[in-house]
PyMOL Python script that loads the backbone (N, CA, C, O; Angstrom):
from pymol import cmd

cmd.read_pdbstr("""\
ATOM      1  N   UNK A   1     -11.986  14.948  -6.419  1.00  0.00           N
ATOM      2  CA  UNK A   1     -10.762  14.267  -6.027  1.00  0.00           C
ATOM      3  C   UNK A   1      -9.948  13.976  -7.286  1.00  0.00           C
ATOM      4  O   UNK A   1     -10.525  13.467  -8.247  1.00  0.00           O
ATOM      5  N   UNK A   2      -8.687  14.257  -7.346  1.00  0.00           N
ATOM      6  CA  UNK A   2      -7.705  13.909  -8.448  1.00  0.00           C
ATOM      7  C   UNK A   2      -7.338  12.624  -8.202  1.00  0.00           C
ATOM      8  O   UNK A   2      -7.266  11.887  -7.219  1.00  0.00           O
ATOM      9  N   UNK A   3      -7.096  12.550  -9.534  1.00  0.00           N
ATOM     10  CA  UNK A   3      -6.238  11.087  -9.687  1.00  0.00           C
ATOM     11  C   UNK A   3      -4.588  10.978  -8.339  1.00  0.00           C
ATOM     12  O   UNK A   3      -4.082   9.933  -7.929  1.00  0.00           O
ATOM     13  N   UNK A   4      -4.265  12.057  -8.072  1.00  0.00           N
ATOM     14  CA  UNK A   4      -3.153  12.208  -7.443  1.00  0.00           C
ATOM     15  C   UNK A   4      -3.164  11.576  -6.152  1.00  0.00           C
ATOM     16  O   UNK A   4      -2.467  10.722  -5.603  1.00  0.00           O
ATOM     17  N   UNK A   5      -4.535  12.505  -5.725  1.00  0.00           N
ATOM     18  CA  UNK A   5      -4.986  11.934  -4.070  1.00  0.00           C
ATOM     19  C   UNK A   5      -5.484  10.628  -4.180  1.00  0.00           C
ATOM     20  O   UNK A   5      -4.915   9.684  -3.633  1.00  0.00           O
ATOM     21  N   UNK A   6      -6.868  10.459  -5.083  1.00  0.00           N
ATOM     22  CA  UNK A   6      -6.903   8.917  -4.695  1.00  0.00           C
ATOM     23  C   UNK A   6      -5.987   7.723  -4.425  1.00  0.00           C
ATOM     24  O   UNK A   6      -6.192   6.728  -3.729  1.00  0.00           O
ATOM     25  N   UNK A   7      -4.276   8.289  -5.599  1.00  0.00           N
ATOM     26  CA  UNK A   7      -3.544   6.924  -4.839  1.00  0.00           C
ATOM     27  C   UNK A   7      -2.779   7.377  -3.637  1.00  0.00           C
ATOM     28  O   UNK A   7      -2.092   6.503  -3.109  1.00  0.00           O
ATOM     29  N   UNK A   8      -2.762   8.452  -3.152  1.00  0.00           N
ATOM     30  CA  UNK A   8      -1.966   8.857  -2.258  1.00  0.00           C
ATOM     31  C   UNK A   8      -2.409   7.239  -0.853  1.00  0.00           C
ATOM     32  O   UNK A   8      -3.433   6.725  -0.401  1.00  0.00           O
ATOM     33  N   UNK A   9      -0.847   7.039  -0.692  1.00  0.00           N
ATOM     34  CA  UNK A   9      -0.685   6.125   0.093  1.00  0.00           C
ATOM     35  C   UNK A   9      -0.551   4.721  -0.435  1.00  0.00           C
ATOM     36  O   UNK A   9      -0.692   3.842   0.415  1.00  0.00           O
ATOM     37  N   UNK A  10      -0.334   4.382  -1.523  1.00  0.00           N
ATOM     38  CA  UNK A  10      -0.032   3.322  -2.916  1.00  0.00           C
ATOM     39  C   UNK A  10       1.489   2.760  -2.269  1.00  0.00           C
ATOM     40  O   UNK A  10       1.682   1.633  -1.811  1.00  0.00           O
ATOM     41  N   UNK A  11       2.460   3.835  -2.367  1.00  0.00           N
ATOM     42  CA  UNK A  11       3.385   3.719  -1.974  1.00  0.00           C
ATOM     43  C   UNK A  11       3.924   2.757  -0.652  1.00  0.00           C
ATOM     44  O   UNK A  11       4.754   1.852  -0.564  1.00  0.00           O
ATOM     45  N   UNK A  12       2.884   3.527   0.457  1.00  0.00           N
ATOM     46  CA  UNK A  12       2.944   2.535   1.786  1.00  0.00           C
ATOM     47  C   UNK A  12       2.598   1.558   1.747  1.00  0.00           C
ATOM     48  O   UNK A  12       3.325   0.592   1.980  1.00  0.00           O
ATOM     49  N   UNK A  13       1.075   1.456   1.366  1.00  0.00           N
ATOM     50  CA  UNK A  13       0.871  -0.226   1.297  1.00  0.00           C
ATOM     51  C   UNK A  13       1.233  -0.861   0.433  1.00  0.00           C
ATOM     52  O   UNK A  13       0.728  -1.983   0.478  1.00  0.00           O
ATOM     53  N   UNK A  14       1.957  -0.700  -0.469  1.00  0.00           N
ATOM     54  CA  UNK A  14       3.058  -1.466  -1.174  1.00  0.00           C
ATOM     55  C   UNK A  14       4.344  -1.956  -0.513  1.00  0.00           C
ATOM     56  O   UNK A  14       4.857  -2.999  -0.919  1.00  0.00           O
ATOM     57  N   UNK A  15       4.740  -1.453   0.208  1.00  0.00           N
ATOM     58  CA  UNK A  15       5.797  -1.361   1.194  1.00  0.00           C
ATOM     59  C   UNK A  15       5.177  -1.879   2.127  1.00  0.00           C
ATOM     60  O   UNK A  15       6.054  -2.190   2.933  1.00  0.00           O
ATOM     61  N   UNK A  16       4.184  -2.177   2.539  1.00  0.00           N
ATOM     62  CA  UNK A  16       3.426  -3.089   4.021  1.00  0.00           C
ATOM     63  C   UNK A  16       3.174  -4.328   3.183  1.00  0.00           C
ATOM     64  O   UNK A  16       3.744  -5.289   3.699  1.00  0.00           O
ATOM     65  N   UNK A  17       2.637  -4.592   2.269  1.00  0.00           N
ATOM     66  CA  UNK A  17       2.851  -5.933   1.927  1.00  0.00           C
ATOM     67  C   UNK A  17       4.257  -6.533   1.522  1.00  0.00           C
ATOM     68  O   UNK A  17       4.556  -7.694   1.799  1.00  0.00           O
ATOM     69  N   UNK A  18       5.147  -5.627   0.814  1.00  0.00           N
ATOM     70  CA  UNK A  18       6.755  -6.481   0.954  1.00  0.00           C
ATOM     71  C   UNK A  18       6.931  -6.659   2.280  1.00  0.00           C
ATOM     72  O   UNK A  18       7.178  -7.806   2.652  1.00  0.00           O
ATOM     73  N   UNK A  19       6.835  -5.464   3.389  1.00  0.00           N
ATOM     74  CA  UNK A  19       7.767  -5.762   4.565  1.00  0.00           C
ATOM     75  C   UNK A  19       6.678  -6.718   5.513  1.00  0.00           C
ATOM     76  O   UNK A  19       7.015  -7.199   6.595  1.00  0.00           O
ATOM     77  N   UNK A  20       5.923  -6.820   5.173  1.00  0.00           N
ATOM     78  CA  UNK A  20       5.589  -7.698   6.069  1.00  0.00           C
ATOM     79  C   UNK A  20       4.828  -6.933   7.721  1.00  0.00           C
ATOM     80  O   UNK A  20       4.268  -7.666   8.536  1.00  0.00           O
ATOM     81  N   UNK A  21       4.971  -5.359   7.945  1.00  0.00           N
ATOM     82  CA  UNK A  21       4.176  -5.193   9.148  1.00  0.00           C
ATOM     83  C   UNK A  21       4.544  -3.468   9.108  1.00  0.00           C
ATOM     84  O   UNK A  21       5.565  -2.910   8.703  1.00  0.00           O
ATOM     85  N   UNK A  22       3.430  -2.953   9.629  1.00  0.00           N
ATOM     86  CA  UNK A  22       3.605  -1.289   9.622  1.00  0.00           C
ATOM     87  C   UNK A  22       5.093  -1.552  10.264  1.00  0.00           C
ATOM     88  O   UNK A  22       6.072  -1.278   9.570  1.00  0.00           O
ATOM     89  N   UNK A  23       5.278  -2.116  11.670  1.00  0.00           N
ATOM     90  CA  UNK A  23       6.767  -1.479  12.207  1.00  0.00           C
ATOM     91  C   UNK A  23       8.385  -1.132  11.561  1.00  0.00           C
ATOM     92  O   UNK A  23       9.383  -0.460  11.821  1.00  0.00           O
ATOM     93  N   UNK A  24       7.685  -2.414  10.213  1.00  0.00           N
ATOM     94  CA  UNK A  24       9.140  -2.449   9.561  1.00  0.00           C
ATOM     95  C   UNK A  24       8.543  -1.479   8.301  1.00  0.00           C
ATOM     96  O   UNK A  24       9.594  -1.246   7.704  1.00  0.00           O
ATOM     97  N   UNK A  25       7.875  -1.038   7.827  1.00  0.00           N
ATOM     98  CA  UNK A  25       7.474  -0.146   6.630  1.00  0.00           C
ATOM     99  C   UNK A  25       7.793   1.368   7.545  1.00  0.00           C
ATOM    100  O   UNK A  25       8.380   2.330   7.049  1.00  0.00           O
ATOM    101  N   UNK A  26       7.334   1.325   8.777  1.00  0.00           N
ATOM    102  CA  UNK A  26       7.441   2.826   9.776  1.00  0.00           C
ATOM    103  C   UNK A  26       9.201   2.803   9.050  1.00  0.00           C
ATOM    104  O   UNK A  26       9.546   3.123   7.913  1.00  0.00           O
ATOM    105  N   UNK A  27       9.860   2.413   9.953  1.00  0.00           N
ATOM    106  CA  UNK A  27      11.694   2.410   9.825  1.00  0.00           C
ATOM    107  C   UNK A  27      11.866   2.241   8.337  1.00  0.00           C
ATOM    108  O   UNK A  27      12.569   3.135   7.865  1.00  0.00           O
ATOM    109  N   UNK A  28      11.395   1.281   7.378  1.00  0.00           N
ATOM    110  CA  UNK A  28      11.833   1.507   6.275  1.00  0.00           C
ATOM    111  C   UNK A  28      11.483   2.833   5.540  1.00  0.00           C
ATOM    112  O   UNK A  28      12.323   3.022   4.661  1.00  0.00           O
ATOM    113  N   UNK A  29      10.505   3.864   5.583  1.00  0.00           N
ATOM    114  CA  UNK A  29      10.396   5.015   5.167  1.00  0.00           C
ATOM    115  C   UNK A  29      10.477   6.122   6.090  1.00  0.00           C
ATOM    116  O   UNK A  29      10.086   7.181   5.599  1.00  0.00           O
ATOM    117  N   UNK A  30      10.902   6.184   7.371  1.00  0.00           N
ATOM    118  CA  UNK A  30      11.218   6.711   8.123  1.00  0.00           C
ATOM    119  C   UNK A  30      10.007   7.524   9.206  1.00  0.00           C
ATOM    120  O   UNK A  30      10.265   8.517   9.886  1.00  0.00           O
ATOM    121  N   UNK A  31       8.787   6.879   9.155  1.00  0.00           N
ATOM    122  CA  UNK A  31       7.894   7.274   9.388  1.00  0.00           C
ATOM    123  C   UNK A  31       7.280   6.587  10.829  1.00  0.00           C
ATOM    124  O   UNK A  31       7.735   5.516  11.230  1.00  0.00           O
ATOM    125  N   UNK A  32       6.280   7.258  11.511  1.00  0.00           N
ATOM    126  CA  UNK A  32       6.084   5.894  12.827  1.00  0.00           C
ATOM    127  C   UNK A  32       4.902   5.518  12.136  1.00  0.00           C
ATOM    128  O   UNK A  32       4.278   5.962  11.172  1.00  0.00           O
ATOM    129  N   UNK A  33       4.731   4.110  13.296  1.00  0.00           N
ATOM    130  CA  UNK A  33       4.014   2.951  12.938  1.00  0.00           C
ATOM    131  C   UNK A  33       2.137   3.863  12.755  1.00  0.00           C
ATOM    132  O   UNK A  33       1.087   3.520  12.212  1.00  0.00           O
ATOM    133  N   UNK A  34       2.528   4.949  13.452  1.00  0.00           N
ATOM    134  CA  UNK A  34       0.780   5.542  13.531  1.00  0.00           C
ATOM    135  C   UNK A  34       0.181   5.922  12.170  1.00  0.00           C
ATOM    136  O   UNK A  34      -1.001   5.912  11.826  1.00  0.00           O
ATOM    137  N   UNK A  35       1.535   6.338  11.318  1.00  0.00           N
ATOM    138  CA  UNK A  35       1.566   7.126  10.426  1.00  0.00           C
ATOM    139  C   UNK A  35       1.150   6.401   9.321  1.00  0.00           C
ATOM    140  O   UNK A  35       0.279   6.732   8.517  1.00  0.00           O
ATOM    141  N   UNK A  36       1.938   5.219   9.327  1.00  0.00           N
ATOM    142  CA  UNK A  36       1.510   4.287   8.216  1.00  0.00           C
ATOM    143  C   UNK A  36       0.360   3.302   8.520  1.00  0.00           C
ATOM    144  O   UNK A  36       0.151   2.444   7.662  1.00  0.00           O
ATOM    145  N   UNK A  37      -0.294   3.307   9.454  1.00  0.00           N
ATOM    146  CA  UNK A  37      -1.994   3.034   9.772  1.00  0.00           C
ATOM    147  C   UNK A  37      -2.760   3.636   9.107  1.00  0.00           C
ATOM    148  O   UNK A  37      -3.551   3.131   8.311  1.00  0.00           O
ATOM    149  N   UNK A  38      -2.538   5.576   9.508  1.00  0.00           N
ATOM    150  CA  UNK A  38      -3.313   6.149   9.065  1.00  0.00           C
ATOM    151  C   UNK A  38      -3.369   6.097   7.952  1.00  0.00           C
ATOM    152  O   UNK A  38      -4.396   5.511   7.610  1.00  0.00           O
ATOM    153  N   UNK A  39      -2.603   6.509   6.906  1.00  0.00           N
ATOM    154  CA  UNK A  39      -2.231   6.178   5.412  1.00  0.00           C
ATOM    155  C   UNK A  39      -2.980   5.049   4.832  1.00  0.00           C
ATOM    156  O   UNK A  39      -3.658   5.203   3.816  1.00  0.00           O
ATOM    157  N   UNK A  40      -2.893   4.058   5.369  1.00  0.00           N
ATOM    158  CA  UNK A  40      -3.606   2.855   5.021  1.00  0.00           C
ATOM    159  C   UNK A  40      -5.004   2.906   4.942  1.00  0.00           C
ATOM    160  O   UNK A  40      -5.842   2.843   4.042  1.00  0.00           O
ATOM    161  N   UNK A  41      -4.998   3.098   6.681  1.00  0.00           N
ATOM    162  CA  UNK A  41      -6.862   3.784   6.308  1.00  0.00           C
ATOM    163  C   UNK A  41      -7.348   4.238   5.391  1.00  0.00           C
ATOM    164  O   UNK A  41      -8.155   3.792   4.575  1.00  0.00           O
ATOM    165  N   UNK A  42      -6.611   5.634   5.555  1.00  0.00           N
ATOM    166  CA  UNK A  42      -7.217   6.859   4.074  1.00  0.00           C
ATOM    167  C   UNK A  42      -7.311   6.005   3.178  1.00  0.00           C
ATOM    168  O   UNK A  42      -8.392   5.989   2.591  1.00  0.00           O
ATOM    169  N   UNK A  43      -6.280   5.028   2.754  1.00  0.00           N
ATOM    170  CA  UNK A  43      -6.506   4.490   1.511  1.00  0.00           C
ATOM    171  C   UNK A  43      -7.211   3.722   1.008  1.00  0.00           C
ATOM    172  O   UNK A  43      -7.658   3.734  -0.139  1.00  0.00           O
ATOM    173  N   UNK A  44      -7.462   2.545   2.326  1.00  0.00           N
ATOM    174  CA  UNK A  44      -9.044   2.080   2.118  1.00  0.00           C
ATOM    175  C   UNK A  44     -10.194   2.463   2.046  1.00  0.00           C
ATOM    176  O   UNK A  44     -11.017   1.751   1.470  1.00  0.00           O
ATOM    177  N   UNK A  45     -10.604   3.814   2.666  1.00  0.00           N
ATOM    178  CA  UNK A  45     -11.409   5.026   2.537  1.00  0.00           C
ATOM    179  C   UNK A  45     -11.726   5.192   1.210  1.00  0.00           C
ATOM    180  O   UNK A  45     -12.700   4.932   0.503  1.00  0.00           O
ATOM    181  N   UNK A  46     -10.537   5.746   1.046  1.00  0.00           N
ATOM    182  CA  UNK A  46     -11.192   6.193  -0.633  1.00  0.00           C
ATOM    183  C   UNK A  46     -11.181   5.657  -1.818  1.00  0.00           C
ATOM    184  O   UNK A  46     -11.588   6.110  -2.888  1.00  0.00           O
ATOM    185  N   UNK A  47     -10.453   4.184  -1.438  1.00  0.00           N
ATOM    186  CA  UNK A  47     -10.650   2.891  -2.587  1.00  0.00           C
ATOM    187  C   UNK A  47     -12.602   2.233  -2.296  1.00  0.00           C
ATOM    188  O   UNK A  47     -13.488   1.817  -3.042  1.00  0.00           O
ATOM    189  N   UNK A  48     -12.491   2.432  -1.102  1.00  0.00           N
ATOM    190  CA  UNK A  48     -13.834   1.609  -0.647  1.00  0.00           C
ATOM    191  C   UNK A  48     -13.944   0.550  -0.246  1.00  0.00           C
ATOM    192  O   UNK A  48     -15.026   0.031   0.028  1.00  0.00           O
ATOM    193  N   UNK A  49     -12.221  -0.279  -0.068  1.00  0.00           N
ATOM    194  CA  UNK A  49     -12.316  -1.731  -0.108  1.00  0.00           C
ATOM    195  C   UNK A  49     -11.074  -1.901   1.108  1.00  0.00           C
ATOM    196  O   UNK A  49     -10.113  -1.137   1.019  1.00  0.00           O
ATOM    197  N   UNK A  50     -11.106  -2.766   2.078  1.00  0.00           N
ATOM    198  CA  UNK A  50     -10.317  -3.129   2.675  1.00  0.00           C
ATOM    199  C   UNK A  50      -9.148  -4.104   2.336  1.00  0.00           C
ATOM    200  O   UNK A  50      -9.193  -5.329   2.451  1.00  0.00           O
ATOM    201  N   UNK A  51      -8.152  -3.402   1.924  1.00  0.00           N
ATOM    202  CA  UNK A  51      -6.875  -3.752   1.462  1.00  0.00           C
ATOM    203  C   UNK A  51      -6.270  -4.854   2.698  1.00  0.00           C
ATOM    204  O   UNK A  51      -6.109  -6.074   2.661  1.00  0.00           O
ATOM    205  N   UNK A  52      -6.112  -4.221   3.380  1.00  0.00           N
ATOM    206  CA  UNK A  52      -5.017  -5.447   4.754  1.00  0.00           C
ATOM    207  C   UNK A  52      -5.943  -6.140   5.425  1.00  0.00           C
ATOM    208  O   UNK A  52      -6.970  -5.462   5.449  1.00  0.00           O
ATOM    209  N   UNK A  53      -6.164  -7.718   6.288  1.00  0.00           N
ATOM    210  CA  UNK A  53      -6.723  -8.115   7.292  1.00  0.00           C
ATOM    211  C   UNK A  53      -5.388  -8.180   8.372  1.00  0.00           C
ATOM    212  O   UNK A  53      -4.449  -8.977   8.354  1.00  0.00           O
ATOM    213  N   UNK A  54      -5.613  -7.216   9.178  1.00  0.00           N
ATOM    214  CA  UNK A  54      -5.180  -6.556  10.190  1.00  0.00           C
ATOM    215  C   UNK A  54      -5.061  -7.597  11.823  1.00  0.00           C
ATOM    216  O   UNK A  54      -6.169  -7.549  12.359  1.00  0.00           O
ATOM    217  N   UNK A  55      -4.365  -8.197  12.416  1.00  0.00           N
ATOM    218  CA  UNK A  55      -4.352  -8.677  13.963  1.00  0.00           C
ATOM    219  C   UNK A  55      -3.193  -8.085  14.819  1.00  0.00           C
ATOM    220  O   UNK A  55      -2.457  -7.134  14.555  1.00  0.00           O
ATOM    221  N   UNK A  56      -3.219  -8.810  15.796  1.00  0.00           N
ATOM    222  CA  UNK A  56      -2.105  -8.222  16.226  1.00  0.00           C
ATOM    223  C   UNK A  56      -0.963  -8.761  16.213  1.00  0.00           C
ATOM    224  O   UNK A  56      -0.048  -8.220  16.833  1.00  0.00           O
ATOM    225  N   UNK A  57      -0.776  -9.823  15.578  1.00  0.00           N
ATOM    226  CA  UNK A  57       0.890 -10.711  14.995  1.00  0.00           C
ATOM    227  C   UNK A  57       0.919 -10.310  13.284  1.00  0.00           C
ATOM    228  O   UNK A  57       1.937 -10.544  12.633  1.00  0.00           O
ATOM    229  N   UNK A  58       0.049  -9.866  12.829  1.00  0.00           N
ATOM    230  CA  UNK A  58       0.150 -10.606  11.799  1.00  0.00           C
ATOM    231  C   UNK A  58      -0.637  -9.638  10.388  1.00  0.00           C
ATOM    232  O   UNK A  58      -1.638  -8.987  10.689  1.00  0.00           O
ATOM    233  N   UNK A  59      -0.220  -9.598   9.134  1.00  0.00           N
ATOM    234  CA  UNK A  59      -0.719  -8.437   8.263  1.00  0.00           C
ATOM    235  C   UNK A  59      -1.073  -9.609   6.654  1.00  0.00           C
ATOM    236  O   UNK A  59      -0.383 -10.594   6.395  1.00  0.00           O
ATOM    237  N   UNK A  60      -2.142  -9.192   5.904  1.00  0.00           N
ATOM    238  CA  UNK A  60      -2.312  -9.942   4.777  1.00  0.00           C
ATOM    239  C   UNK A  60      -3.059  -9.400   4.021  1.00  0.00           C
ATOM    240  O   UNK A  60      -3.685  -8.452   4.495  1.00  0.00           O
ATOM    241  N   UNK A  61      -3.268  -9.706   2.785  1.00  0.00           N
ATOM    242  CA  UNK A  61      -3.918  -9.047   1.840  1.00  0.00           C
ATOM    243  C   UNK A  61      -4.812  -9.587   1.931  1.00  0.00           C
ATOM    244  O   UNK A  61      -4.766 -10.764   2.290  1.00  0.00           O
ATOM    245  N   UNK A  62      -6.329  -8.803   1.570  1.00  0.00           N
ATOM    246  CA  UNK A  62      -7.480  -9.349   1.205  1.00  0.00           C
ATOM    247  C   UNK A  62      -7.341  -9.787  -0.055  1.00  0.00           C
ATOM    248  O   UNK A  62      -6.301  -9.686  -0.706  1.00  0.00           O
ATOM    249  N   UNK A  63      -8.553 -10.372  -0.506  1.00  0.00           N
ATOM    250  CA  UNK A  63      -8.748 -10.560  -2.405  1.00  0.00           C
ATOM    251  C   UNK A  63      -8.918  -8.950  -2.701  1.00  0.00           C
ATOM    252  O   UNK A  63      -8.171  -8.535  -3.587  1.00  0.00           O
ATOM    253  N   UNK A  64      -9.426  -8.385  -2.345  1.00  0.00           N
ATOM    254  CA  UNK A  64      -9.840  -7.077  -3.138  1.00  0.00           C
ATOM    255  C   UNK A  64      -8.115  -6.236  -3.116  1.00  0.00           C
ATOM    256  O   UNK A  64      -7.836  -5.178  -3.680  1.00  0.00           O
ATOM    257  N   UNK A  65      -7.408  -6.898  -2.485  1.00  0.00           N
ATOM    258  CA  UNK A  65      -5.873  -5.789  -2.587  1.00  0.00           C
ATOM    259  C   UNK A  65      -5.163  -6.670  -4.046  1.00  0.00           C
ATOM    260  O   UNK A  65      -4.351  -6.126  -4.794  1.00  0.00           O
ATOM    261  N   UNK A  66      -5.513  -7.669  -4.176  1.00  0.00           N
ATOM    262  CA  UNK A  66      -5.135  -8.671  -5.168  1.00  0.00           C
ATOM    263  C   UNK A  66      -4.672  -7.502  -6.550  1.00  0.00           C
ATOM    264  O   UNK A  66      -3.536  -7.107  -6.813  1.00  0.00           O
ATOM    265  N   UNK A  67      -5.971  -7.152  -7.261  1.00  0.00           N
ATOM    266  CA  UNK A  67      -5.830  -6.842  -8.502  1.00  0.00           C
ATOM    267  C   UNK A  67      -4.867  -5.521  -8.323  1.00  0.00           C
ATOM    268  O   UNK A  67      -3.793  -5.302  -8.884  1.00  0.00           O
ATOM    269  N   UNK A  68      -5.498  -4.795  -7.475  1.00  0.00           N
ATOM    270  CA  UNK A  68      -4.914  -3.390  -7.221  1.00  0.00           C
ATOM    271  C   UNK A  68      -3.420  -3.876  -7.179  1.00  0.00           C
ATOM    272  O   UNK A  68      -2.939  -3.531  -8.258  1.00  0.00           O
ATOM    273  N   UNK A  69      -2.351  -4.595  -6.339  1.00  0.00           N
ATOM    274  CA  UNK A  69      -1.178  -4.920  -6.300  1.00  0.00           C
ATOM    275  C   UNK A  69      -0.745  -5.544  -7.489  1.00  0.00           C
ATOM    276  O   UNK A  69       0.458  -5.751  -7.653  1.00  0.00           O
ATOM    277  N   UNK A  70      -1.727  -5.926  -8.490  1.00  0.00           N
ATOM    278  CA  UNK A  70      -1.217  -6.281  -9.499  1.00  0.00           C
ATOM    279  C   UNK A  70      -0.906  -5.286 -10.405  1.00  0.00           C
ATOM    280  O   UNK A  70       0.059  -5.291 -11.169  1.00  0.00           O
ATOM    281  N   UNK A  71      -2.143  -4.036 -10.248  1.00  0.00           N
ATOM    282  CA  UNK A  71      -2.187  -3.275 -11.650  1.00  0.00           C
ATOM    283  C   UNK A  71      -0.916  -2.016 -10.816  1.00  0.00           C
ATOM    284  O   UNK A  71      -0.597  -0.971 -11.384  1.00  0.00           O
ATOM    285  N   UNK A  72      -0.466  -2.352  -9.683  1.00  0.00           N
ATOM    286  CA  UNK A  72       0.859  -1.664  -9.625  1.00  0.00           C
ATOM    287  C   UNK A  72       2.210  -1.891 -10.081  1.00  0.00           C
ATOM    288  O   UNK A  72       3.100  -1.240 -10.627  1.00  0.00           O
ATOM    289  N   UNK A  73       1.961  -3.459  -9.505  1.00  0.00           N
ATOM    290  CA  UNK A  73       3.246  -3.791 -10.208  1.00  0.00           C
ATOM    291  C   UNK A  73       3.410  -4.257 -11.874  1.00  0.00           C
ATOM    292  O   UNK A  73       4.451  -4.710 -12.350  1.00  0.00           O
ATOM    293  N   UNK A  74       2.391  -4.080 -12.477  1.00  0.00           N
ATOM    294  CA  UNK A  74       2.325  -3.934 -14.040  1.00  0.00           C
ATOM    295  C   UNK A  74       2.641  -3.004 -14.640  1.00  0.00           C
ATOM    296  O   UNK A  74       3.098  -2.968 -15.782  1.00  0.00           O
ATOM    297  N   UNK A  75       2.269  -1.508 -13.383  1.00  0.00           N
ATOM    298  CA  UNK A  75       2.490  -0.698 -14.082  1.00  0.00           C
ATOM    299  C   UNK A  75       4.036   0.086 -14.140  1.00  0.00           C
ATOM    300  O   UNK A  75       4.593   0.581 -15.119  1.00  0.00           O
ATOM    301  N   UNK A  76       4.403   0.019 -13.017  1.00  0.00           N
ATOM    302  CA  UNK A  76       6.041  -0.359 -12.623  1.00  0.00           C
ATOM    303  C   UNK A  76       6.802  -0.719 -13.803  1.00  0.00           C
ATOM    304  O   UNK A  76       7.794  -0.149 -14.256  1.00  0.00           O
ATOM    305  N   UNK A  77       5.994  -2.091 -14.380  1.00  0.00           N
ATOM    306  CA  UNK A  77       7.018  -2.983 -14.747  1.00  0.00           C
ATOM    307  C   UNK A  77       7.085  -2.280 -16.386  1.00  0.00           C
ATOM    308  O   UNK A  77       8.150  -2.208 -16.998  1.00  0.00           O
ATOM    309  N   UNK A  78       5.785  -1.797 -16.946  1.00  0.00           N
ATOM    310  CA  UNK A  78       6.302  -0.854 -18.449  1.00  0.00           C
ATOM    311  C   UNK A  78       6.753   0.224 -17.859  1.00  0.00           C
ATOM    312  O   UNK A  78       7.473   0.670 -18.752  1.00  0.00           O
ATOM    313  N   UNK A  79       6.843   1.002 -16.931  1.00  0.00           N
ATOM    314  CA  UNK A  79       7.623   2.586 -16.810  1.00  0.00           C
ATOM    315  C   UNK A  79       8.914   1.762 -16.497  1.00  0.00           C
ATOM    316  O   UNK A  79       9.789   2.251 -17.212  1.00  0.00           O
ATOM    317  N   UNK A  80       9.415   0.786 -15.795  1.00  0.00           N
ATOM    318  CA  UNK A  80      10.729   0.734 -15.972  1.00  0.00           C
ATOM    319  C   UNK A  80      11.119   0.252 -17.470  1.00  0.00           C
ATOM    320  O   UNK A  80      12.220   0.652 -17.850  1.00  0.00           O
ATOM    321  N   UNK A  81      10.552  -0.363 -18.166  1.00  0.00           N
ATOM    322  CA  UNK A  81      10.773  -0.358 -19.644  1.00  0.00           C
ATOM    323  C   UNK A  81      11.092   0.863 -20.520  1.00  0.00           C
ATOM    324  O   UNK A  81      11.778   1.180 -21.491  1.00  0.00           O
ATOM    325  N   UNK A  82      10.288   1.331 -19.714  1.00  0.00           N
ATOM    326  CA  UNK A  82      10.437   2.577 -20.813  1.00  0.00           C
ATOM    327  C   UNK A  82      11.941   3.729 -20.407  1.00  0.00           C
ATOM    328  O   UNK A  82      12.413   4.676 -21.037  1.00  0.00           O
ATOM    329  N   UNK A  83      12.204   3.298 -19.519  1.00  0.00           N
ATOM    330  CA  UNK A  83      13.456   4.026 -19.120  1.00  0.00           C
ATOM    331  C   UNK A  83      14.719   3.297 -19.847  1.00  0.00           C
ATOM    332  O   UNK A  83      15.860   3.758 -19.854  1.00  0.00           O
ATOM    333  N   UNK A  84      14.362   2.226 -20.382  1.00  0.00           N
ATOM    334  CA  UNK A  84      15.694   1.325 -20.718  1.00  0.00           C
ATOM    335  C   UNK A  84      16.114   1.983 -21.580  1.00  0.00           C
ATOM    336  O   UNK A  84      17.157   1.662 -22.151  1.00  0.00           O
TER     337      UNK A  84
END
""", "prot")
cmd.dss("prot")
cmd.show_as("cartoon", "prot")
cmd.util.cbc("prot")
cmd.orient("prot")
């Protein structure tokens, strides 16, 4: 497995924790709500760790999505540096 695939789907659940619920991440990337489940899955799959606690009102991060959302938006935050 490449580095490529393992984050494949980084993107979405980054976008499910801003928006707050697959329905609004589906419409915000133009995708349906099935699509960005599955994605999620895979991604807990091949992290090993369950990223979202999942109901049916309601979406949240576990502790284990903690660091991972951090070491994204860290890493974000020097590549937009480096564009300055």
């Amino acid at each position: 497995m490449t580095i490529n695939t393992l984050f494949d789907g980084i993107v979405i659940f980054v976008e499910v924790v801003k928006q707050g619920s697959f329905a609004a991440t589906a419409q915000a990337l133009g995708h349906s709500n099935s699509h960005i489940s599955k994605e999620i899955n895979k991604l807990e799959a091949r992290l090993g760790v369950r990223l979202l606690h999942r109901t049916t009102r309601s979406i949240s991060t576990t502790p284990e999505a903690m660091p991972i959302l951090m070491n994204v938006y860290n890493s974000l935050m020097m590549q937009s540096r480096r564009l300055i």
